[in-house]
C-alpha positions in Angstrom: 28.7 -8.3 45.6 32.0 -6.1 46.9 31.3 -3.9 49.7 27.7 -3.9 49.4 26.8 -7.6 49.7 25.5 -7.3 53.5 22.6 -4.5 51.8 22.0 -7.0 48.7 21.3 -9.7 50.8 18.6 -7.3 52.9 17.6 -6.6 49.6 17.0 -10.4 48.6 15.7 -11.3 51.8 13.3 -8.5 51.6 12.0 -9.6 48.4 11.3 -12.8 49.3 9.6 -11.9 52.4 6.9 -10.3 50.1 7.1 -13.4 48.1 6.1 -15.2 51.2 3.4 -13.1 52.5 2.0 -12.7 49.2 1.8 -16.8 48.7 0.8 -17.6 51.7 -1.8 -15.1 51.9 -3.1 -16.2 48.3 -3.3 -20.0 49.1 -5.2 -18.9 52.3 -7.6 -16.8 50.3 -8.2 -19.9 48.2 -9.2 -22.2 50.7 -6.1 -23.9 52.0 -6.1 -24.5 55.7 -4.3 -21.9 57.8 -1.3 -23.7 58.7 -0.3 -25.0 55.5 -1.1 -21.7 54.0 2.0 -20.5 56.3 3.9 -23.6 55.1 3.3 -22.5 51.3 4.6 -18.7 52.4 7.5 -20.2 53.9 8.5 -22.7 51.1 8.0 -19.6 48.4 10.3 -17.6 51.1 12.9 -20.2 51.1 12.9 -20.7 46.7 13.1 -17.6 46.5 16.0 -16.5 49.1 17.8 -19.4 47.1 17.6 -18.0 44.1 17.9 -14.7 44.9 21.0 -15.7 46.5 22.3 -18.0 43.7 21.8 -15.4 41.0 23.6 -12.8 43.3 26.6 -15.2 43.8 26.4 -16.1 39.9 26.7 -12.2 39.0 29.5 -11.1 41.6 32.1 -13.7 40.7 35.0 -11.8 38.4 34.7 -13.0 34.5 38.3 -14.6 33.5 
């Protein structure tokens, strides 16, 4: 990630707000109480931001 890590991580962390909105909002439609339907959003935001991270770090270090 060279000169255009600050818009990969907006990228990432973009992503994984959807990620979040989208499993919170599921485990809310399917009956889970309201606020550990946020907790569920939030834990999917927070895999996912790892990952997303992880694999970004993985890719932009230099092969030798």
């Amino acid at each position: 990630m060279s000169s255009s890590q600050g818009l990969w991580v907006a990228i990432i962390a973009t992503a994984g707000f959807v990620v979040g909105i989208i499993g919170g909002t599921l485990a809310w439609i399917g009956g889970t109480p309201t606020a550990l339907a946020i907790l569920v959003g939030a834990g999917g935001f927070a895999g996912f931001m790892t990952l997303g991270l992880a694999v970004a770090d993985f890719l932009s270090r230099s092969q030798s």
